[in-house]
TITOR-46744 format. One record per residue: residue in one letter; x, y, z of N, C-alpha, C in turn. Coordinates in steps of 0.05 Angstrom, whole numbers, plus 5000, padded with zeros to 4 digits. Layout:
TITOR-46744
AXYZXYZXYZ;...
//
This chain:
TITOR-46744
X265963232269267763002269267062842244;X268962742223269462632203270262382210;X269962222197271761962192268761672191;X269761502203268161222197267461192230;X265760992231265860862261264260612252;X264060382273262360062272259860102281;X258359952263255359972273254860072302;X256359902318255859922339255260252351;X258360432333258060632348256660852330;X254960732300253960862297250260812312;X249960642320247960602340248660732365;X249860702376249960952403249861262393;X251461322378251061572359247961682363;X245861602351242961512351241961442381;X242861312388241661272417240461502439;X241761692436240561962462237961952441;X237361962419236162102402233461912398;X233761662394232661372382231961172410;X230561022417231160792425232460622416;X233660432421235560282410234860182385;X232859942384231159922360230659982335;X229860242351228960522333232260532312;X233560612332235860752321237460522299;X237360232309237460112282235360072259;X233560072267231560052237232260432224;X232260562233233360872224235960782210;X237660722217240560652205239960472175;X239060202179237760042157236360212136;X233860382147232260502130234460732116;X236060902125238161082112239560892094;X241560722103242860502087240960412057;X237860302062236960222038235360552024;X235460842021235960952008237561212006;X240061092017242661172004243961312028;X241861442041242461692062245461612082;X245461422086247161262103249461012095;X250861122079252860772066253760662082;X253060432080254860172087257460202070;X258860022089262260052082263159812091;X263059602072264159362078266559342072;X268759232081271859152085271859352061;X271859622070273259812061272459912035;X269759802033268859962000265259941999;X264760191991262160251997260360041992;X258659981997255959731997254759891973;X254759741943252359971923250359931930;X248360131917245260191926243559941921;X244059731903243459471896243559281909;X245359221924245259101951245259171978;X245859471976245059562011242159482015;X239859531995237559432011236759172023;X239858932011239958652028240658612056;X242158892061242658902086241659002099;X242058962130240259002156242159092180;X241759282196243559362228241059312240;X241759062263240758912281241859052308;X240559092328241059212350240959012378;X243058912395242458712410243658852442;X241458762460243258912477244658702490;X246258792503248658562521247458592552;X248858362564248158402591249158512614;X250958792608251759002625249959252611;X247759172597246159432596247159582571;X249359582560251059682527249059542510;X248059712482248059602472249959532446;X249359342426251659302404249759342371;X250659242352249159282327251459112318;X249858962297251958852270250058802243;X251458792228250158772208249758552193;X246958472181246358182176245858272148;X245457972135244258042108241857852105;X240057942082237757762084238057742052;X240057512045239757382025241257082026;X241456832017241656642025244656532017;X244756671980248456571977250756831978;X252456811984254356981990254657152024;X252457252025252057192057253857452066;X253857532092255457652112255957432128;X259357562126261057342141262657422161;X263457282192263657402211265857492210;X267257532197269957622186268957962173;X267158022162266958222153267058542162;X268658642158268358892179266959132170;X265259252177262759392172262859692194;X263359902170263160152178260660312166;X260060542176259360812162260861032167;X259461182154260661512161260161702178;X261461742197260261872216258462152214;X259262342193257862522184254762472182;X254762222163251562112152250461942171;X251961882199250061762217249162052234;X250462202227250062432255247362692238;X247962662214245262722197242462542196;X242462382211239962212222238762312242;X240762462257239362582289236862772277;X235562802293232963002288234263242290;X233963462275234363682272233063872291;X234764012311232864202325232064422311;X229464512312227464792311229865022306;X229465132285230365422278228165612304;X230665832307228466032320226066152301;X225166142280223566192270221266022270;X221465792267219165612275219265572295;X220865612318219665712341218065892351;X218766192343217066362345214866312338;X213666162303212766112298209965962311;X210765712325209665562343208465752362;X210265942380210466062407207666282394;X207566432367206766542364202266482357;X203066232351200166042336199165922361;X201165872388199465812409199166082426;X199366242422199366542437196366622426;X196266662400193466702383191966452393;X191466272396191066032397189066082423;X190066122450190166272484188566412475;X189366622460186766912459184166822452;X183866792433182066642421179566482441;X181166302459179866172480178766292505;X180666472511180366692536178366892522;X177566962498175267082479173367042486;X173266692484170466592480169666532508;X171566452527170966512557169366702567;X171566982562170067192568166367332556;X166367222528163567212520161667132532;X161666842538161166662550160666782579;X162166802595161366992615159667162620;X160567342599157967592594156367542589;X154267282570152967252567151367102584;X152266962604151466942627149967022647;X152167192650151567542672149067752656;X149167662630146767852614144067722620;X144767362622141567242627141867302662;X142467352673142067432708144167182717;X145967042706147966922726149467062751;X149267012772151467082788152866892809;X155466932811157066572822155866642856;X154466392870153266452886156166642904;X154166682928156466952947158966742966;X156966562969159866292985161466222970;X161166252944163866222926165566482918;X164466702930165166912922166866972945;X165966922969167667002993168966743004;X169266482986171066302994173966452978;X173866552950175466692935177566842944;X175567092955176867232972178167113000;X177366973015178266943038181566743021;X181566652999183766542992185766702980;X184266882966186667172964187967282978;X186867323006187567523026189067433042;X189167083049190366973067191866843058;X192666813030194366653019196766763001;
//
């Protein structure tokens, strides 16, 4: 999906993804380097002054939240008249990117080696045990069993 949407709905956009918060300081931080334009009454915010601007996240009291956008400089100002978009493409390029199956495997594969490794040193560990004369006393041996057999 292409086109523009209002802070607002580029903060819900962000929201499954973000806490609310989150998801405006994410929007702001895109906005001040570049990732994200502001689009004030219809013409892009340049890179020179988008870092004056700010998406503020407020929630309302049916639980929605909203966003608008402020500025933090003292003359010329955002004015409540101003109408303030982005692009929906470049807010939806903010979402976290899910895992390729390869760095999945990847993962799946470094905690697999990871297991062996541990179950290794277990089993050593054991043996070396059983080599100095360990044996798990017999009431723990036939509590075991009686939980195998009956369970």
């Amino acid at each position: 999906m292409s086109g523009r949407c209002s802070p607002t709905d580029a903060l819900n956009l962000l929201i499954p993804a973000f806490a609310p918060m989150e998801a405006a300081a994410e929007l702001t931080r895109a906005a001040h380097d570049n990732r994200c334009r502001i689009i004030g009454n219809g013409t892009t915010i340049k890179s020179d002054i988008a870092p004056r601007l700010m998406v503020v996240a407020q929630p309302e009291n049916d639980g929605r939240w909203t966003a608008r956008i402020v500025g933090t400089f003292a003359l010329g100002g955002v004015k409540p008249t101003d109408v303030w978009e982005f692009e929906i493409d470049e807010v939806k390029a903010l979402l976290p990117q899910p895992d390729t199956r390869g760095e999945a495997l990847e993962r799946a594969t470094a905690a697999a080696e990871e297991a062996m490794i541990e179950a290794a040193t277990a089993r050593a560990e054991l043996e070396q045990a059983r080599a100095d004369g360990w044996e798990p006393p017999e009431s723990d041996i036939r509590a075991v069993l009686r939980f195998l057999i009956h369970d």
